[in-house]
MIKOLLO-166838 format. One line per 8 residues: for each residue x, y, z of C-alpha. Coordinates in pm, whole numbers, plus 50000, padded with zeros to 5 digits. Layout:
X,Y,Z; ...
//
This chain:
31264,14846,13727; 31265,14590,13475; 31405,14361,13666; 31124,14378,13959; 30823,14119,13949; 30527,14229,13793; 30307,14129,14079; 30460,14365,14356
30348,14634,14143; 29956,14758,14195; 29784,15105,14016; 29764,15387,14268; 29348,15437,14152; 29082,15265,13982; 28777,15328,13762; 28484,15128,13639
28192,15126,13406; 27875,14962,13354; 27834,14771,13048; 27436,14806,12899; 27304,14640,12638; 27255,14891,12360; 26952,15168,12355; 26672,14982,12136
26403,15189,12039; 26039,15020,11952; 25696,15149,11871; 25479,14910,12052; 25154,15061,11938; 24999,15330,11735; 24622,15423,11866; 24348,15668,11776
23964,15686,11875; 23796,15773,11584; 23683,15514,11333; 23612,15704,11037; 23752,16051,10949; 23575,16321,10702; 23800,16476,10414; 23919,16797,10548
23871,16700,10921; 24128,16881,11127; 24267,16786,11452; 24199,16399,11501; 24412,16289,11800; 24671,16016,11732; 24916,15843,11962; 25240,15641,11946
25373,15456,12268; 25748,15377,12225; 25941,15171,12450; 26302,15170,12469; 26371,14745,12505; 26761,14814,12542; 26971,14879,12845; 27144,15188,12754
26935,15537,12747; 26765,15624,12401; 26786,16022,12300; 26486,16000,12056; 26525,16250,11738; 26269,16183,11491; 25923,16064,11512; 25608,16060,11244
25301,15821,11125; 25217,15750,10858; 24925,15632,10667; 24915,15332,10442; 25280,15431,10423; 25276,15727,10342; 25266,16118,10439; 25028,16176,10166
24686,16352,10228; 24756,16413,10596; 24962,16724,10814; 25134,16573,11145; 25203,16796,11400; 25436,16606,11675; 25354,16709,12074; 25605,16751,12327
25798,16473,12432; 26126,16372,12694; 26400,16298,12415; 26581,16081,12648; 26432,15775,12699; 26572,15535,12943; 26626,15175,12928; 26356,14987,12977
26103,15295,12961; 25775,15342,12773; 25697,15733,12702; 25355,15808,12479; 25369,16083,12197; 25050,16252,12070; 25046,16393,11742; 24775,16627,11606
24630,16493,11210; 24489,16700,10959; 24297,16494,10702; 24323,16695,10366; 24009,16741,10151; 24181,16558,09879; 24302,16254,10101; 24223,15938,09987
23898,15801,10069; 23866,15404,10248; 24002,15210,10480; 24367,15357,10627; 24657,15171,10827; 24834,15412,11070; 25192,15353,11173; 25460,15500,11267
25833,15569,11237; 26103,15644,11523; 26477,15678,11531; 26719,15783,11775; 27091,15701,11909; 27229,15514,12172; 27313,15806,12434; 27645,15600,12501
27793,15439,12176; 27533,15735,11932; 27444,15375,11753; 27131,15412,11549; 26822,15293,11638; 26567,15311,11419; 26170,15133,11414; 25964,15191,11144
25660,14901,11193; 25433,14934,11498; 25367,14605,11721; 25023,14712,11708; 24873,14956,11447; 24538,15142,11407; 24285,15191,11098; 23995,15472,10977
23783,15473,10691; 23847,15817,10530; 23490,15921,10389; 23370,16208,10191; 23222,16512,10337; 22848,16465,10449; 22662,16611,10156; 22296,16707,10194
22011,16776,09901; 21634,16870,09950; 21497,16587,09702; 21144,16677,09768; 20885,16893,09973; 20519,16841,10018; 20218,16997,10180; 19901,16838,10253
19650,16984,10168; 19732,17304,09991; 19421,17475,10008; 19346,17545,10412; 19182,17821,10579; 19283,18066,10829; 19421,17964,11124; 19387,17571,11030
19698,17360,11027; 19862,17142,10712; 20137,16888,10689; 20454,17010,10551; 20704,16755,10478; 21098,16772,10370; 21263,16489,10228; 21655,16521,10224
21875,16281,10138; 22280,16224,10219; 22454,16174,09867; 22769,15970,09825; 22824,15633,09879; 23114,15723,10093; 23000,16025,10261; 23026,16030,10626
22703,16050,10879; 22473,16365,10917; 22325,16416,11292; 21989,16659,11246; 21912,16855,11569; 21711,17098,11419; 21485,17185,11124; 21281,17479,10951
21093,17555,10627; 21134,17839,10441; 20838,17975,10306; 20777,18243,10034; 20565,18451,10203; 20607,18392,10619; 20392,18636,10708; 20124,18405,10640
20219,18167,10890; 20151,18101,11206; 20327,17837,11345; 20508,17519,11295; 20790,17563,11068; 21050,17493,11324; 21121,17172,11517; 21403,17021,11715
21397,16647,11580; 21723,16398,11594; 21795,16215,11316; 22079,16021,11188; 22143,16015,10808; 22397,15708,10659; 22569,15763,10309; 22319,15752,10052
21996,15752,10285; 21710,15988,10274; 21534,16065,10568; 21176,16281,10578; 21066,16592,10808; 20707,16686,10871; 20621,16980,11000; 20250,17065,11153
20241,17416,11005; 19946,17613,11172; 19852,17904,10896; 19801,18289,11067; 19472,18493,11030; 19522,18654,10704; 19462,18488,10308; 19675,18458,10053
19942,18260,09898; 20232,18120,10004; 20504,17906,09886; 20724,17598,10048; 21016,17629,09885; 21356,17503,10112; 21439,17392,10443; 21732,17444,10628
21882,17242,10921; 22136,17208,11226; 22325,16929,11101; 22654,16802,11162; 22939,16566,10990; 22923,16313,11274; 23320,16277,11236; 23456,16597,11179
23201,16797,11399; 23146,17032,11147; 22790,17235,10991; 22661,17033,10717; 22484,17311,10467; 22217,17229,10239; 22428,17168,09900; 22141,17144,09672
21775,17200,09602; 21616,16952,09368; 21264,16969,09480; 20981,17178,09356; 20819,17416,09547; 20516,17354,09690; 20197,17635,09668; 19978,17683,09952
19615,17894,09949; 19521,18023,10252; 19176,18115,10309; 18957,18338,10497; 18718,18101,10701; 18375,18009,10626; 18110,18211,10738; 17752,18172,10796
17451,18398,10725; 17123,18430,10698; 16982,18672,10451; 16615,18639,10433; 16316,18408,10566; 16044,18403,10345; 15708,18190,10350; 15435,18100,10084
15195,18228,10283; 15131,18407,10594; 14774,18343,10691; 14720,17960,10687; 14440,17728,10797; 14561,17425,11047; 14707,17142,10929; 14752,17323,10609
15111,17300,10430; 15294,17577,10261; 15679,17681,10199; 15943,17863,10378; 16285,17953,10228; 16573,18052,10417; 16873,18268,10176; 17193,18189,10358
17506,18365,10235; 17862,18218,10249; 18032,18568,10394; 18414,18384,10397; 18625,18301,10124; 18642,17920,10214; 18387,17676,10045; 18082,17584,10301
17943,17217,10284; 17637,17193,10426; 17442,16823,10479; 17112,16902,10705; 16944,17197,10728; 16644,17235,11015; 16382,17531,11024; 16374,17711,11387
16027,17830,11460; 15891,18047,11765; 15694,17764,11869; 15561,17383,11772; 15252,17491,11606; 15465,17463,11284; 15650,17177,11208; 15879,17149,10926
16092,16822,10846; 16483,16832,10843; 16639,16857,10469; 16929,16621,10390; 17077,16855,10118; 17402,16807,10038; 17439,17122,09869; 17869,17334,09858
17843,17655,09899; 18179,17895,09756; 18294,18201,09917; 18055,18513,09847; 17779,18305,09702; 17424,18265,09860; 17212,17964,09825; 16857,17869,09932
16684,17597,10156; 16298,17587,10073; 16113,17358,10361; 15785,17186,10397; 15588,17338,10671; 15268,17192,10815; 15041,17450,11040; 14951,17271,11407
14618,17216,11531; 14624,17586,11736; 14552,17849,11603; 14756,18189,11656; 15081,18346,11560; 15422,18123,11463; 15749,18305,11377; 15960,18183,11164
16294,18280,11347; 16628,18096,11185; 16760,17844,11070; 16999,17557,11212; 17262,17369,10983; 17473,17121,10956; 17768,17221,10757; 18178,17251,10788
18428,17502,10625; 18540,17244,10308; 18878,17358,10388; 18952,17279,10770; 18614,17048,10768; 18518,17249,11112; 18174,17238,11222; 18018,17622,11170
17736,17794,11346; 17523,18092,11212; 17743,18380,11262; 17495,18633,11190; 17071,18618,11116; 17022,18995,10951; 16699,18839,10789; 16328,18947,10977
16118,18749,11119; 15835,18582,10952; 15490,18579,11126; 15233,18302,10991; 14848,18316,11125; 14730,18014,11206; 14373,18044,11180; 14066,17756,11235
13922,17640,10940; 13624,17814,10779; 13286,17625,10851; 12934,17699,10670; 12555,17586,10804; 12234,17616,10578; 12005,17786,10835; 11715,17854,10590
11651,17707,10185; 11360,17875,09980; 11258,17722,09655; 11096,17928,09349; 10839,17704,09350; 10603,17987,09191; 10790,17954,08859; 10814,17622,08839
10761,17526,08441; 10677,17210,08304; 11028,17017,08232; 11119,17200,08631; 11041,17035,08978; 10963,17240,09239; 11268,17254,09474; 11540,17154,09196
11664,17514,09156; 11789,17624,09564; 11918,17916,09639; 12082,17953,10005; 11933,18246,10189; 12179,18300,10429; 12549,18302,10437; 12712,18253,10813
13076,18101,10909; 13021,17900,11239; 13291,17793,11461; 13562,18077,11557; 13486,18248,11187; 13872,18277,11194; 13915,18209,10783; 13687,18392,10580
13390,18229,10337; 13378,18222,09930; 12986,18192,09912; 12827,18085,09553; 12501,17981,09440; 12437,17656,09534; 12227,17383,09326; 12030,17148,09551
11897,16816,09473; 11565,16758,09557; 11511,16450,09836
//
């Protein structure tokens, strides 16, 4: 009724609504671990927390990082996430990079980008600058080379051990880290060695830095030659994870000679004489043959006798003896004051195999036995002296021209007489 007061009329219902302050979406922080990536590294783990500041409930529809502003060089792959983010909430995306081999290499900003609509009024909201942002440094690929191999010394004998040594370097001044957890040497002809080529050593290898192996390589029990001529390793790209192969070989190969041992033998004893008088001196050589391939180096050489009634002093020859090759040591020897039978038995040296420098022994005496009589010397007494004083002429005295009637050895008669006319003075 038009005519009715206003105020005596009231609604039958109500309603009522909440008024919110609109949805506000912001990225308060972008966050990864890693501080350097590799070119080509997949899967490196980056998060974006996003808090919705408003009062009204966000329903979140796009999300992405990007790097130094841009997409370029990198695949995002966005995890699950609740689209609807209340007011006042905080949710946390993760997103799965993949650094492309071609993406550029240095220092990177990561941020990120959100946008979404007010679930009440479908406003806009939109944040495209991170409170807080993360970096990497992008680097190359870890990129090894074998810059040089060595073996010391390169002439050994069997079963002796040499130094082998790798040298590898990490090229690039931007590559990333290599981790070394294992190493080996690859030789031309294994067979020959024994032992050694493998070893489990840790080493960390910066951009541009070389870093050097050695091996103690322990060579088997037969000769011949054998080459050094790589090395691989179990190495890693400390960022990425991933097997670092050896790119390159610039190093020469190294040549290694492998030797039977020395070997020691004596051939023949021989003496000047074998019937002596005491105290009387004559020679004695001993023939040794080298029977190994290896060089011998001898320094002093001693005579071995049966017993002391010969003496012989010690040589100091330094005298190198080659594989195959025989040599001989001719010593001094002085008969004793005894008389009887000495045997000249052996021989005792001081020498080493050139190669190893290991002491050696005789390995074998196939050389007989030599037997020297001592003997007394030979001793003579005038028992008798008759003079031919019948003929005695006129320019002759009578007992000037002697002639010994009797010839006798005295003592033991152990060396035998030369008996001559003798001339005796008169007295």
């Amino acid at each position: 009724d038009p005519t009715q007061d206003a105020s005596d009329v009231a609604a039958t219902t109500t309603d009522s609504w909440t008024v919110l302050t609109p949805a506000n979406l912001a990225i308060t922080a972008v966050d990864t671990t890693p501080n350097y990536v590799t070119q080509g590294q997949t899967s490196v783990a980056v998060t974006m927390s996003v808090t919705n500041t408003g009062g009204a409930t966000a329903n979140i529809d796009a999300l992405n990082l990007d790097f130094n502003g841009s997409l370029t060089g990198y695949a995002v792959t966005t995890g699950a996430y609740d689209g609807a983010l209340a007011g006042g909430a905080t949710t946390t995306i993760a997103f799965t990079v993949d650094v492309d081999a071609a993406a550029p290499l240095g220092l990177t900003t990561i941020d990120g980008a959100v946008s979404g609509a007010d679930a009440n009024s479908g406003a806009v909201t939109i944040d495209g600058d991170a409170a807080i942002v993360d970096q990497w440094t992008v680097q190359a690929p870890a990129n090894l080379v074998i810059t040089a191999l060595a073996a010391s010394p390169t002439q050994v004998s069997t079963g002796q051990s040499f130094q082998a040594t790798v040298t590898v370097q990490n090229v690039g001044t931007a590559a990333a880290t290599i981790e070394f957890s294992d190493e080996s040497l690859v030789f031309s002809n294994g067979g020959l060695i024994a032992s050694g080529t493998t070893q489990a050593t840790t080493v960390t290898l910066a951009a541009n830095a070389s870093s050097s192996f050695t091996f103690t390589v322990v060579s088997g029990a037969s000769s011949g030659v054998t080459t050094l001529t790589s090395a691989t390793f179990s190495a890693t790209d400390t960022n990425s994870g991933l097997p670092v192969p050896v790119n390159a070989n610039n190093a020469s190969p190294k040549t290694i000679t492998i030797q039977g041992k020395a070997s020691l033998s004596i051939t023949a004893i021989s003496a000047s004489a074998t019937q002596v008088s005491t105290s009387q001196m004559f020679t004695s050589t001993v023939t040794v043959q080298n029977t190994g391939e290896a060089a011998i180096n001898f320094t002093i050489e001693n005579l071995v006798f049966s017993d002391g009634n010969l003496t012989a002093p010690q040589l100091n020859q330094t005298v190198t003896l080659v594989g195959g090759d025989t040599v001989g040591f001719e010593f001094s020897v002085t008969a004793g004051a005894a008389s009887g039978v000495t045997t000249i038995t052996s021989a005792t040296f001081t020498a080493v195999d050139a190669n190893s420098l290991n002491g050696l022994v005789v390995a074998s005496n196939v050389a007989s036995p030599v037997s020297v009589l001592v003997q007394q010397p030979a001793a003579i007494r005038i028992l008798s002296l008759r003079t031919n004083s019948d003929h005695a002429g006129p320019d002759r005295h009578p007992g000037r021209d002697v002639r010994h009637q009797q010839r006798r050895s005295l003592g033991r008669a152990d060396a035998g007489l030369d008996l001559r006319p003798v001339l005796l003075e008169r007295w």
